[in-house]
C-alpha positions, 0 to 999 in steps of 0.5 A: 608482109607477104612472103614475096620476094622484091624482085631485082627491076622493082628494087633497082627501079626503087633506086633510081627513083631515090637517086633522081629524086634528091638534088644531093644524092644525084650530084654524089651519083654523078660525081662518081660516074664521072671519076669511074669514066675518068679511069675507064678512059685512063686505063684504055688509053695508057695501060690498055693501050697495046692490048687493045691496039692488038685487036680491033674488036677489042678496040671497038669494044672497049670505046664503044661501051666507054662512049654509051658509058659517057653518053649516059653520064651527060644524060643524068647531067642534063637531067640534072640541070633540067631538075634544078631549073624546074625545082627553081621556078617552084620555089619562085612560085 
């Protein structure tokens, strides 16, 4: 073993590759993401609301990341949906 420290892209890149491989770890993943979005969008459009109607960039902001946020949630589902129709047709093979 070297004395070599992993570096955070190869353990975070190690990661995601365990995360996208097994069906189980990606819908407990995106099962998570998902209630994380539901507080983020609670939290801004209740208890957040005055603080972020007093400033338009904060606004912005807050929506914005909330909207990548949620972008990048429908993208793991649908690489989740494309994984499951790939890992069918193997098995029918």
């Amino acid at each position: 073993m070297s004395g070599k420290r992993a570096s955070w892209v190869t353990v975070f890149t190690g990661l995601a590759r365990m995360i996208l491989h097994s069906r189980e770890m990606r819908r407990k993943v995106l099962f998570q993401l998902v209630l994380v979005l539901l507080v983020i969008v609670g939290l801004g459009a209740w208890p957040l609301a005055n603080w972020l109607s007093g400033n338009v960039w904060l606004f912005l902001i807050w929506w914005g990341v909330s909207m990548l946020y949620g972008l990048m949630v429908v993208l793991l589902a649908v690489y989740d949906m494309l994984a499951v129709v790939k890992e069918e047709r193997e098995k029918m093979e």
